[in-house]
C-alpha positions as CSV (number, residue, x, y, z in Angstrom):
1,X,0.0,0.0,0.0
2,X,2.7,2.3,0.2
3,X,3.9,2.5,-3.3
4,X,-0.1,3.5,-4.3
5,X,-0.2,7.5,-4.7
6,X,-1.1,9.8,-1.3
7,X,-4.6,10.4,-2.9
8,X,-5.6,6.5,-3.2
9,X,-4.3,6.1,0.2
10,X,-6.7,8.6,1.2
11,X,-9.6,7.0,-0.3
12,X,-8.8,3.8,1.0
13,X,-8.4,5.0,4.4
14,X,-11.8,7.3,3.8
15,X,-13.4,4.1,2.7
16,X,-12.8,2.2,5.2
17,X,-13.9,4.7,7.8
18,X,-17.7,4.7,5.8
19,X,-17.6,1.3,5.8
20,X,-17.6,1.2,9.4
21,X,-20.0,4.1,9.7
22,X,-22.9,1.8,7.2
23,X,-22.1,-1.2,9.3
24,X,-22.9,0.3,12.5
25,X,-26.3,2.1,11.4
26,X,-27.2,-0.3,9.6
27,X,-27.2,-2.5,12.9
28,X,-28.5,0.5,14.5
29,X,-31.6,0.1,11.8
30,X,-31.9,-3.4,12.7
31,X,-32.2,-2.8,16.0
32,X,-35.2,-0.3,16.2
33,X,-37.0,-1.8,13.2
34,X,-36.9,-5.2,15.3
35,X,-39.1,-2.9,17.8
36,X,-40.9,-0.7,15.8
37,X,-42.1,-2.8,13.2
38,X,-44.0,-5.3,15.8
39,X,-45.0,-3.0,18.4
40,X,-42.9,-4.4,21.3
41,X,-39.9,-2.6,22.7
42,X,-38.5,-5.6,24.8
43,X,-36.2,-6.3,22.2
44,X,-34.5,-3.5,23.3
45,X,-32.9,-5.5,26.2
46,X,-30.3,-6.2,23.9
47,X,-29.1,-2.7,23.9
48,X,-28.0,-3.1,27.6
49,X,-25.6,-6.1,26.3
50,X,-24.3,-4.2,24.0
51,X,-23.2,-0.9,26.1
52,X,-21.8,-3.4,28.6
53,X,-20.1,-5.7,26.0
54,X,-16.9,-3.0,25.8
55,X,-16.4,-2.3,29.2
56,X,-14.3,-5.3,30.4
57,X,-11.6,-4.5,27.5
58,X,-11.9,-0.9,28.4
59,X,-11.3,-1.7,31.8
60,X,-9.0,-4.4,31.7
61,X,-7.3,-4.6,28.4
62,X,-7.2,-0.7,27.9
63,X,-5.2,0.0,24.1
64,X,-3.5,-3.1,23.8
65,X,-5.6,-5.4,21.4
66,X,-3.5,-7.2,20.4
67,X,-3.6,-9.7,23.2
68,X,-7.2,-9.5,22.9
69,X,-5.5,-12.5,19.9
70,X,-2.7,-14.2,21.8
71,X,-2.8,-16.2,25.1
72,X,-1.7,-13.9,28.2
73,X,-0.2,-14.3,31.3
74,X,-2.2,-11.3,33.0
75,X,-5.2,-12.9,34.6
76,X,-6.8,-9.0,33.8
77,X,-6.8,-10.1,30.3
78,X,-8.2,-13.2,31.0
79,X,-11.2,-11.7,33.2
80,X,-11.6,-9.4,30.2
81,X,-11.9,-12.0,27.4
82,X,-14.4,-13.8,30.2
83,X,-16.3,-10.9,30.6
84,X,-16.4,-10.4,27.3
85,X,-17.6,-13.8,26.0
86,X,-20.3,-13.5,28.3
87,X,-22.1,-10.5,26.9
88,X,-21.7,-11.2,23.7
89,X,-23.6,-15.1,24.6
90,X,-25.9,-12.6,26.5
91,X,-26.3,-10.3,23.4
92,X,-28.0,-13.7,21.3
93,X,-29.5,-15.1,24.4
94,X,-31.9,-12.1,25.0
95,X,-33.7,-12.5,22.3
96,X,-33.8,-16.2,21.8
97,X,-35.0,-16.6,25.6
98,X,-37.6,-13.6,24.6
99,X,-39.0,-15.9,21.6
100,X,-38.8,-19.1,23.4
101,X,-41.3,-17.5,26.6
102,X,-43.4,-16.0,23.2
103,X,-42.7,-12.0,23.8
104,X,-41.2,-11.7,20.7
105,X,-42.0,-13.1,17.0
106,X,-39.9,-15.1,14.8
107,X,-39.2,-11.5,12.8
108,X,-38.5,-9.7,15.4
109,X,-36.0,-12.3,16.1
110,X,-34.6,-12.6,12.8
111,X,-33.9,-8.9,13.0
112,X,-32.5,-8.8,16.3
113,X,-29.9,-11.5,15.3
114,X,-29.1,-10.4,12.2
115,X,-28.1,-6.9,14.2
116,X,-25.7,-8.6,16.2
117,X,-24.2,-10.2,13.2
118,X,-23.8,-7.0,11.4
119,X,-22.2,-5.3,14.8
120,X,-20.3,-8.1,15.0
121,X,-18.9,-7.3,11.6
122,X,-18.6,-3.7,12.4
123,X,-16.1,-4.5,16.0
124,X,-14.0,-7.3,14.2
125,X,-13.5,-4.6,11.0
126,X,-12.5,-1.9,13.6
127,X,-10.3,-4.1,15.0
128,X,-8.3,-5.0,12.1
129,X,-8.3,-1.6,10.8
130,X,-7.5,0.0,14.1
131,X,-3.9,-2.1,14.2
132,X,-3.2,-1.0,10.8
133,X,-4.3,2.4,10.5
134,X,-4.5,4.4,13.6
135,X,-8.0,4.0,14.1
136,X,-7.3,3.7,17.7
137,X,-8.4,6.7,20.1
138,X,-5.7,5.5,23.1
């Protein structure tokens, strides 16, 4: 990439950036759509799961993602990646335990999955942009 001209590197890099930016509102879509569209807001459990789903690397891991990849020896880092897993099981548990007790239909579900998914994409593109390309704000 560094033999491509400064103004391709720029669009690249801009690119990127957008890409993120559709990624997350279209999630964001999802999200309220999954609500709005069958008049019933308790999908929006979810969102709690996914304010709480950062924290522990905030907290714990701080700017260093890259052992978010490798084994550690800091048992911080471990509590972290725990912590972590667990909301993001919580984040597709919500909404399958809200169609399994019938408070939710099969679209609302559909939608509220398929937002996870699509944040999902949204984190593990930041991630491998943010090592690259100074996306990082520590």
């Amino acid at each position: 990439m560094a033999d491509l001209p400064r103004h391709l590197r720029v669009f690249f890099h801009t690119g990127k950036l957008a890409m993120l930016a559709i990624l997350v509102s279209g999630g964001i879509v999802l999200q309220i759509l999954a609500c709005a569209l069958y008049q019933n807001w308790w999908p929006m459990l979810t969102v709690l799961m996914y304010v709480f789903l950062p924290m522990p690397l905030v907290f714990f891991a701080g700017s260093d993602t890259s052992s978010l990849y490798s084994e550690s020896n800091s048992g911080w880092i471990d509590a972290a990646k725990f912590l972590t897993g667990a909301s993001i099981v919580g984040s597709v548990a919500i909404p399958v335990i809200l169609k399994h007790a019938g408070v939710i239909g099969w679209g609302a579900l559909a939608m509220e999955l398929s937002s996870f998914f699509i944040f999902a994409m949204a984190v593990l593109c930041y991630l491998g942009t943010s090592e690259d390309d100074g996306y990082s704000m520590f």
